[in-house]
C-alpha positions, 0 to 999 in steps of 0.5 A, a space after each residue: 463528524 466522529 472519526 476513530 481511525 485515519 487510513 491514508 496511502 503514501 505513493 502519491 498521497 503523502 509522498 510526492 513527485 518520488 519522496 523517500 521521507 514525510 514531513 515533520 508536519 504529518 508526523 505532528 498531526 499523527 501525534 495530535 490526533 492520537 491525543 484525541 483518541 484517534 489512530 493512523 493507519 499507513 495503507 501501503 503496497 510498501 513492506 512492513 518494515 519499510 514503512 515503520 523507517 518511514 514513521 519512526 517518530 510515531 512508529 509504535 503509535 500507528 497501525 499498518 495495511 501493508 503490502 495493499 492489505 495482504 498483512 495488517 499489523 498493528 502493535 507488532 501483532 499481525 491482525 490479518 493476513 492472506 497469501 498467494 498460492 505457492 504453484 500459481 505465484 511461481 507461474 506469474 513469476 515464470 510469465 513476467 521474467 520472460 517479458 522484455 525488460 519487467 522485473 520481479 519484487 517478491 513480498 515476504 513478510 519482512 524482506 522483498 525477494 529478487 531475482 534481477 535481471 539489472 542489478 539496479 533494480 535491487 539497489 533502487 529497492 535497498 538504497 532509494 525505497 529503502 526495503 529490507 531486500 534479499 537477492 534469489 538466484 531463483 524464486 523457488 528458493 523462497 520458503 515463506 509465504 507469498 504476500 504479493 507479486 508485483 512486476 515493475 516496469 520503468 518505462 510505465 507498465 499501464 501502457 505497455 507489459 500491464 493490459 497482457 499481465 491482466 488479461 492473463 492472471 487477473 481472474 486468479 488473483 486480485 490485481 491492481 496498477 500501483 503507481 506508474 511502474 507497478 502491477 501488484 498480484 495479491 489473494 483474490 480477496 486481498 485489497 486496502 478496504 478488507 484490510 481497512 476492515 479488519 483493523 474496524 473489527 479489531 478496534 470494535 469501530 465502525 468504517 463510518 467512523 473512518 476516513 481515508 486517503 488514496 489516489 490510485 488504483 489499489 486504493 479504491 476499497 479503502 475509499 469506498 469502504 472508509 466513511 469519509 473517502 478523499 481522493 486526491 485532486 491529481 487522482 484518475 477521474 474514474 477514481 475521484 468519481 467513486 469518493 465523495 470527497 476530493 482534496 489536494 492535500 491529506 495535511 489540509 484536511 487533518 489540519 481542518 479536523 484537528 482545529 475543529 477537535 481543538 476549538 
């Protein structure tokens, strides 16, 4: 097995049952397999600079898919990216305010923009997620890019606002469940795998000299793309179907390729 590059999700696959932090034994693995010559990617629906908080001890060592592939940064230079048209990403936004209790995150490059309809809900992003947030009275006000629209649904957006939301905009716009509460409009060739792929490109490795983690959703074309997909053990059964490789645990299976890389 030669692996090059490690990609892994955070939101139920580094991070469990809502965590806000890793572990110190992640972040040592992160630095033991730079040792050997191999990177770590954080592949995330979170923001930039939410997820350089999350890795500070290794945060200059890793690349970053942010924003479920729409940015990929790695050594603070933008790698890729791709946006929302500006009209189309209006309309969305338009549709989910006026659905019940849903509310709006918008992705800019370094700050989620929101126009709450519960002040909690901007105060959950800033002081639980840890975004950088910037509260709107109106999205319009928004000049930058549009990376990603996601509506929020607490009470679980699958079962409830998701199937409308999908029915109606995912031929537009590539749309995918990311989490229990979350629904996630990017560009329509947006995903983890093309992100995955364009950081080979830029390294000059190939996908069959990865291996990566995910469990959800907006996670498949990263698992179908890397050489070596885990999906995690608590996954849908339609997603574990796609991976060749299921795990309960990321730490488990680094810990495996570091004593092999160390014998």
């Amino acid at each position: 097995m030669t692996i090059k590059l490690i990609a892994s999700d955070l939101d139920g696959t580094l991070l469990h049952n809502g965590a806000q932090s890793l572990g110190n034994e992640i972040i040592t693995y992160i630095e033991r397999l730079a040792d050997h010559g191999i990177l770590f990617a954080a592949a995330s629906g979170r923001q930039y600079p939410n997820l350089k908080r999350l890795f500070e001890p290794v945060k200059d060592k890793i690349a970053y898919i942010c924003e479920n592939g729409a940015l990929v940064i790695y050594q603070d230079t933008i790698l890729s990216k791709s946006n929302i048209d500006r009209e189309l990403g209006l309309q969305i936004m338009e549709d989910i305010y006026q659905k019940g209790d849903c509310e709006i995150l918008l992705s800019g490059q370094s700050t989620s923009y929101v126009q709450p309809k519960n002040p909690a809900f901007a105060y959950f992003l800033e002081h639980i997620v840890h975004n950088n947030v910037t509260v709107v009275k109106d999205f319009h006000e928004v000049k930058e890019p549009f990376y990603k629209i996601s509506a929020f649904e607490q009470i679980g957006i699958a079962k409830n606002s998701g199937p409308y939301f999908m029915n109606k905009w995912s031929s537009q716009l590539s749309a995918t469940f990311s989490g229990f509460e979350w629904l996630d409009f990017m560009h329509p060739q947006t995903n983890k795998g093309n992100a995955l792929q364009a950081l080979c490109d830029h390294l000059h490795i190939s996908t069959k000299e990865t291996m990566a983690f995910g469990d959800n959703f907006n996670d498949i074309e990263m698992l179908t793309t890397a050489g070596y997909g885990y999906a995690m053990s608590g996954a849908n059964e339609e997603i574990k179907a796609l991976t060749p490789y299921t795990t309960h645990s990321v730490e488990e299976v680094l810990r495996s390729l570091l004593e092999e890389l160390e014998q």
